[in-house]
Structures are given as C-alpha cells and as structure tokens.
N, C-alpha and C positions, 0 to 999 in steps of 0.2 A: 689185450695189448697188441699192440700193430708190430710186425717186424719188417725194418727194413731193409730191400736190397743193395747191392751196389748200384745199380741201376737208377735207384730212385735217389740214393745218395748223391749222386753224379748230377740230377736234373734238378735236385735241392740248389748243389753248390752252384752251377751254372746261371739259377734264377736268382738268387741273394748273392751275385760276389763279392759284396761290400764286406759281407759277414764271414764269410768263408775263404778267401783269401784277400787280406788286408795287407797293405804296404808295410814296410818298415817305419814311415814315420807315424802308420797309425797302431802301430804295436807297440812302439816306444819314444813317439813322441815325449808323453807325457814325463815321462821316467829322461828323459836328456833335457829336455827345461829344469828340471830340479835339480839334476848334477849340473847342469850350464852356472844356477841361479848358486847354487853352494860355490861351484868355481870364484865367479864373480866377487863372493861378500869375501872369499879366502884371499885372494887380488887387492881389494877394497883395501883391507886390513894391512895388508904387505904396502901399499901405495903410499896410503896416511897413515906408516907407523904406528897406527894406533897403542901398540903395547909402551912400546918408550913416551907417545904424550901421555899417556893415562898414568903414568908413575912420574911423570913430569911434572903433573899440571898443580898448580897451586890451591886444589880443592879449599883449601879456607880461606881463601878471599871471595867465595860464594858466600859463605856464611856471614862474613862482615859486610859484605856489601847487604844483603838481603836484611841482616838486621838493621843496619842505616836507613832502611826504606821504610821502617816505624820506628826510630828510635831519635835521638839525639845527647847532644854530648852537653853537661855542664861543666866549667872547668876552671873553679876557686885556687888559688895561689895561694899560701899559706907562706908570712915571712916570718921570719926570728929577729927581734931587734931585742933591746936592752928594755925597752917599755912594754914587750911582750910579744904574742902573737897576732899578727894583724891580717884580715883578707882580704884579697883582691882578686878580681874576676874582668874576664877581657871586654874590652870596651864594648863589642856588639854582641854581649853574654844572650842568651834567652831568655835568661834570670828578669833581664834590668837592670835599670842603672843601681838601684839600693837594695838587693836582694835581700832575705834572710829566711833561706829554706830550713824546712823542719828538720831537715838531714844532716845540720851540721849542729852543733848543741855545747855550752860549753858547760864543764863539768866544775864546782867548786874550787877545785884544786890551779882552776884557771885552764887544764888543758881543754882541748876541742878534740870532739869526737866525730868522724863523719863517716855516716852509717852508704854504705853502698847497695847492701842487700840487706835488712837488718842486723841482726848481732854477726849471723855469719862471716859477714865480708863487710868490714870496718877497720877504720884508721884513725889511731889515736894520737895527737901529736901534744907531745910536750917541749920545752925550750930545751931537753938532753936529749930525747929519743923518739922515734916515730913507731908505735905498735901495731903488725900490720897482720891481721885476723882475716883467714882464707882457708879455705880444702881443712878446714880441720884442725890448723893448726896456728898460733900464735909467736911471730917473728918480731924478735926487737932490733930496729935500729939504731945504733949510736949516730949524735951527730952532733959532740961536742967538738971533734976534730975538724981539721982542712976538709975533709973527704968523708962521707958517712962509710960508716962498715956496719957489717952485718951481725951478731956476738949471737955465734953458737953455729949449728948448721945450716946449710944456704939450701934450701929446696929448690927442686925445680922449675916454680913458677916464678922465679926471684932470680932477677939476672944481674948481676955486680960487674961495675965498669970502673974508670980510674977515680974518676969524681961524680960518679951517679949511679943508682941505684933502682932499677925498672920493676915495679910488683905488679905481674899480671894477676888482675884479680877477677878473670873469667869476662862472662857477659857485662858483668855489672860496671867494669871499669878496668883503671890501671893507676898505679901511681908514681909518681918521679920524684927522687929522695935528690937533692942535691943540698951544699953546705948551707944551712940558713934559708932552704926555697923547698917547699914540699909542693908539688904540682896534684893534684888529683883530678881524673877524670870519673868523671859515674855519667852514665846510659841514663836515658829515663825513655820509656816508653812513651809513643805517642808522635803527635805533629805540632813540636811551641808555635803560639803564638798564630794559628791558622787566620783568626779571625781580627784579631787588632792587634799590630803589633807594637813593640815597647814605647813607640813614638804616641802613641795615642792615648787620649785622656780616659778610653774606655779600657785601658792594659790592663790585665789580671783583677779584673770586678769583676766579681758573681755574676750570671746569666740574669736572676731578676733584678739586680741594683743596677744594671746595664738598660732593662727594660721600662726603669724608670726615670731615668734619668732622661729616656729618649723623647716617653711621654710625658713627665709633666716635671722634670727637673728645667731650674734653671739654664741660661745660653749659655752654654760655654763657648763659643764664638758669638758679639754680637752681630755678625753680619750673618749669620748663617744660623739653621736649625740644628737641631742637634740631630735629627732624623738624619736630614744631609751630612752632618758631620761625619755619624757613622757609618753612611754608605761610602762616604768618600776616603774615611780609614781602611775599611775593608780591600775596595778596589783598590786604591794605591798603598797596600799592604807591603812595607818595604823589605819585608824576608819571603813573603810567598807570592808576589806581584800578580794577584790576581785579575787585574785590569790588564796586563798585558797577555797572562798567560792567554784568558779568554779570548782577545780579541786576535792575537794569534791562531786559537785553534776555531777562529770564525771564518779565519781568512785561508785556510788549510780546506772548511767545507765549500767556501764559495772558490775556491780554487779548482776543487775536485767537477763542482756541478758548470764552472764556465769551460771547462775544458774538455769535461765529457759531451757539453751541449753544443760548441760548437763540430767537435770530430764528427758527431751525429747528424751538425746540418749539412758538415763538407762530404761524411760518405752516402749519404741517402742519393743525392743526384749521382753521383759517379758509380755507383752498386748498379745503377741503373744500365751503368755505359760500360760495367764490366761483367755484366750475366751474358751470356753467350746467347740464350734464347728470348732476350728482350732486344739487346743491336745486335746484328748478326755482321759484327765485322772484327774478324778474329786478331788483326795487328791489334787496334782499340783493346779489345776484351784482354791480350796477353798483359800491354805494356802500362794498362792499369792496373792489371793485378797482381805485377810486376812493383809496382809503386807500392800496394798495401802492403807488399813481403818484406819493401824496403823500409817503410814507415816502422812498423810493428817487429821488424828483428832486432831494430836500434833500441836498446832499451831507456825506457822511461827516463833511467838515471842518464845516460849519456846524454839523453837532450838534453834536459836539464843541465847540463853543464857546458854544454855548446851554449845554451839561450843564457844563463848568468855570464858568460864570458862575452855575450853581446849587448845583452842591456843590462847588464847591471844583477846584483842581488835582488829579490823579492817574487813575490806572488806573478807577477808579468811572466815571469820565466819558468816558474812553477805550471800555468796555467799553460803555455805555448809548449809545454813536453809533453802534457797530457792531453791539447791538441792532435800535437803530431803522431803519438801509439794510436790513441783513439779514432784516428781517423784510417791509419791501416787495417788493426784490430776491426773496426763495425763495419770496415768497407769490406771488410774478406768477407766477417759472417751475413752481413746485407745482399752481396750478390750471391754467394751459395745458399742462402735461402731465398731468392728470386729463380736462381737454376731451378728450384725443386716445389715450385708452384704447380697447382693444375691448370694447365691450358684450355679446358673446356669452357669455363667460365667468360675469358679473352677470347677464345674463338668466336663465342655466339656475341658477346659483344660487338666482337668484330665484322661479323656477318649482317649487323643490323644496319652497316656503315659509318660507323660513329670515327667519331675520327681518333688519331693514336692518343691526343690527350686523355679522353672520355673512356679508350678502351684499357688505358693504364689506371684511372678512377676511378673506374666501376669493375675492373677486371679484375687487377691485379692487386690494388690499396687495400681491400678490404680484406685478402689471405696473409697479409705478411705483415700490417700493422702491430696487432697482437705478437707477433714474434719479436719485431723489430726492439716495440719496447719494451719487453722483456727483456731482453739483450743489452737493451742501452738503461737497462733498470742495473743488471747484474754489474756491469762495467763501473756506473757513477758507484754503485756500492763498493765495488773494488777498488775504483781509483781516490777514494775515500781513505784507504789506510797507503797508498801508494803517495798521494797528497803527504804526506806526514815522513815518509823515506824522503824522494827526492828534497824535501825542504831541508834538511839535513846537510847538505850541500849547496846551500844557499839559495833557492830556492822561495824562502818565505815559508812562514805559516809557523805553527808548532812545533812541526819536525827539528828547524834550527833553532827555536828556543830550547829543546828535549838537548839536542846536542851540545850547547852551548852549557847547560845543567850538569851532562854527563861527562865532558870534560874537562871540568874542575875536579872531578872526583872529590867530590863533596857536600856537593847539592845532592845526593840520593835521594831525600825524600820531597824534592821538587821531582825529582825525576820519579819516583812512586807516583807524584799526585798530578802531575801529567799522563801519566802510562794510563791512569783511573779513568779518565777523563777521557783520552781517545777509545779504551775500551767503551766506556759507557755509548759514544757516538756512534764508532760502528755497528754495536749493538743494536741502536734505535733504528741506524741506515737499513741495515741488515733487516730487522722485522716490517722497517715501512714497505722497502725493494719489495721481499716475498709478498705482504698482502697485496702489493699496488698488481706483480706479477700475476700471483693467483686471480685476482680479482678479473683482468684482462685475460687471460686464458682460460677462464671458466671453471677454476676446478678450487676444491677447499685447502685449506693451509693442511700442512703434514699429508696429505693424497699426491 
C-alpha cells in the first residue's frame, strides 16, 4: 500500500484542480436547480390558484361530454288523453319518422313500459301514475292531479319542482314527469345514422338487404343508379355531412402543404443572403434575420386573423399565415444551417474558378439539401395540425367546421368523429414526414 505525503497531496491537488477545489456552483449547483425547480411549481400553484379551481371546477361535465362523444339521445313524449296513451318523438328523432323500438313495449293492461337499461332502470306509465325503477329501488308517481307528486319518500336521484318532476336515471337516461306529458330520455350507445341517414331509402335496412338492392334491386330513382344513389346519401348525409366534413379536412391539408411550400420557396433564396459566410455583408445578414424573428414571433394565429380581416374567411387566409411563420421559422433554420456547412468543399470549388453560381451548386447544395428537407418535411407535418387551429378562427378547412360542431354544444359526436379523422391524418403525415426524412438522411426508422 502506497502512503502519501503532504507533499505529494499538494502536487495531486495543484495537477486535478477541477477535482480538488470546485466552485460553489459545482458543489451545489445541482442541489439549487432542484430547490430553484420546487420553488417555481410552489409559485405556479400560488399564481393559478390551483387549489380553489380544482374544488371549483365542474368535473362532471367531462363525463357528459365524453359520453356524448359515443352515445346519443332518443327522446319519446308520452301524452295522456281520454283515448289513451299516445307517442310522439321530435321531428329530427334518430329513430325516424315511424319509430317503434324494442325499448318501449306495451303491456296488456294497455300501459307502456320503457326499459332504459333493462329491468333495472325502467319506466312504466299508466294513465294514474308513472313507475320509475332505478338504484334499486321502485318510485311511484301520482299524476292524477294539476301537478304530479311523489307518494312515499323522495330519494336523491328524484328532484321535485312545482309542476315537474326530474328522474335522473344515471347513464341510461332521465325523465321529466309533468301533468299529462312524461318526457324520457335513454342514451343509446353508438353513432345514429353514420351511413344513411332517415332521409334516405337505404335508412335502417340490414347491411345485406342494402347490398342488394344496390346490385340487382330495382331504380329507385329512375334517372339515377342506385350505386349512385347511395354514394350520394352517404356524402350528403344530413346529420353527419360527410361531403362537407371531408372536403373540409382536404382543404386544411392542401392548406398546410401550400403554405409550407411556398415559405420554403420564399426562405431558401434569402437563407442564402442571411448566412454571414455565404454574403459577407453584415447590415443584409442582421436586418434579414431580423425579419425571420419578426415573421415567426407573430404567431400563426394572429396572422390568421390579420389575413381573415383582409380577405375575407377561408383557406386564402389560412394558407398566407402559414406562409408568413413558415417563412421566418425555415429562414432562421435554412441560414444557421448554411453558417454550419464545411467550407472545404466551396473552397476547392472555388479554386477551380468556377463562378459563384457553380460554387453554390456543387458546393454547398449538396450539404444542406438533406437537412433542408428534413426540416421543411418536419414543419408541413406540424403545420398539418396547425392548419386545423387557425381554421378555427376562420380561417377554412376543418378546424371551423370542428368549431362550429363544438359550439353548439351538442354536436359532440360530430366532434368525436372529426377529432378521428384529424388524428388518423396526422398520423399518416407524421409516418410519410419520418420515412420520407430517414430515407433523405440515410439512416433506418426508430435509429
């Protein structure tokens, strides 16, 4: 075992002093980012009151809304006249115009029974009383009187008002007791009417009676096929407007690829006049780069609403905002990846005499191409769900159909089946971008 002196200790520390006498922020640097980073989220917390929204916030209108996003509402009217019980359902029911679901059933004795979750959660109506079976337990209505009343005790999910009567009957439904008018709602899972809706002669036929009718049934229009017929149901599907939605979310991608594609013709030449070691004229190279800072700090949305308040709503204006980022955004990263080329390439070029065109085409095109469109791969992909914000704001494309869905607050599962649909695209954008990237950079997907 070796022992050491002072001496040699001394000539240790003097050779390693990195190791042997370390700064203060290298002793506890580490340790004051972490109390810095705690301080912060404590601040955070204090700023956006977090503890008051969080006992504020209406957590169950997540759950209604989200169930709305597969679900829909049927919603039968039930009268009391002197001839009996009679139903009626609202003019643009999901049902159709002549409904007669399995769910409602009438019983000997003449009343109707209408099952919402089978036996558990069911509504029985008679011309005296309404029986309303939920959580377990069996509630009668009177409603011989002005007023329905309750006879017995009033549970929790049963709310009593002057002349009406509210039965929440969970996921499945609700129902509204008033004098001579029983309202029920029942949920049904699912999305009505996706594919034809109650206007059309293919409405609620079986999938093969559908497929033959196409091939070798009678015209039902004779100017028209019935092929035709049903593609033309589909697309002008007048609860899920599947013709519009589509071409909507057509005009959201040709939005994103005319916008990206011109910012990338406008910054390639000016990248060029703001790399400092391609023109060597430093006013030029600031008050250009200067521009791309100006371009790309204004956000996307704000153009967008400068260009709708100049030409108008649509795609025009959608397309000239994602010009204008895109040209600051590819100009910044087009010339700091022209800063960071090798010069040796351009020198011997340049030493051959070739002139500047030649020593920028053989020099310097062939280092930065690869980058470039990788970069202007990554952008159209981004500006692909960016397309679909700004349209939101009038703008065009999908984005303001989504909006115009979401603030009715009641279209949710147009708005589900929108949301679908932009996932699936960015999706595909997203996996064409990477291989088109990889493929140009030389290297395997996931490496």
């Amino acid at each position: 075992m070796t022992v050491l002196d002072a001496n040699r200790m001394h000539e240790i520390e003097a050779r390693y002093p990195e190791y042997f006498q370390r700064s203060f922020k290298q002793r506890f640097g580490t340790l004051m980012m972490v109390i810095g980073t705690l301080v912060y989220c404590i601040y955070a917390v204090w700023f956006f009151e977090l503890p008051r929204l969080m006992s504020e916030a209406h957590w169950e209108r997540f759950g209604i809304y989200m169930s709305q996003w597969v679900s829909y509402d049927a919603q039968p009217e039930f009268r009391i006249g002197d001839s009996g019980i009679s139903v009626r359902y609202p003019r643009f029911s999901p049902l159709g115009d002549n409904p007669n679901p399995d769910w409602i059933t009438n019983k000997p004795d003449g009343n109707l029974v209408v099952s919402l979750s089978g036996t558990n959660r069911q509504v029985e109506i008679s011309k005296t009383q309404v029986l309303l079976t939920a959580h377990g337990v069996t509630v009668p209505v009177d409603i011989t009187g002005e007023n329905p009343r309750v006879d017995g005790n009033v549970p929790d999910w049963i709310s009593v008002y002057d002349d009406n009567i509210l039965a929440k009957m969970g996921f499945s439904g609700d129902v509204s007791i008033a004098a001579h008018r029983i309202k029920v709602r029942k949920r049904l899972l699912g999305w009505p009417n996706f594919i034809f809706d109650t206007r059309s002669p293919f409405f609620d036929k079986p999938a093969g009676e559908v497929v033959s009718m196409i091939i070798s049934g009678p015209r039902i229009e004779p100017d028209q096929s019935n092929l035709s017929l049903a593609f033309d149901n589909i697309w002008n599907n007048g609860a899920w407007q599947h013709g519009d939605v589509w071409t909507k979310l057509f005009q959201t991608i040709v939005m994103a690829f005319l916008g990206t594609l011109l910012g990338a013709v406008a910054a390639f030449p000016l990248a060029f006049l703001a790399a400092r070691n391609i023109t060597p004229n430093r006013v030029l190279n600031q008050c250009l780069k200067r521009l791309f800072d100006f371009l790309r700090s204004v956000d996307m949305l704000i153009w967008a609403l400068f260009l709708t308040r100049a030409f108008g709503p649509g795609p025009l204006a959608g397309s000239g905002a994602i010009f204008l980022t895109e040209t600051g955004t590819l100009g910044k990263l087009y010339s700091e990846g022209l800063e960071n080329i090798d010069n040796k390439p351009r020198e011997g070029i340049k030493s051959t005499g070739a002139s500047t065109l030649l020593v920028h085409r053989f020099g310097i095109i062939p280092q930065i191409i690869p980058v470039f469109v990788s970069q202007t791969l990554y952008q159209w992909e981004s500006n692909v769900r960016g397309a679909t914000i700004i349209g939101a704001v009038g703008a065009g494309g999908i984005g303001l159909k989504l909006w115009e869905a979401m603030r009715t607050n009641s279209n949710w599962q147009n708005v589900a089946y929108m949301v679908i649909l932009i996932l699936i695209v960015v999706f595909l954008f997203d996996a064409a971008s990477n291989a088109l990237r990889h493929r140009l950079m030389g290297t395997k997907a996931g490496h």
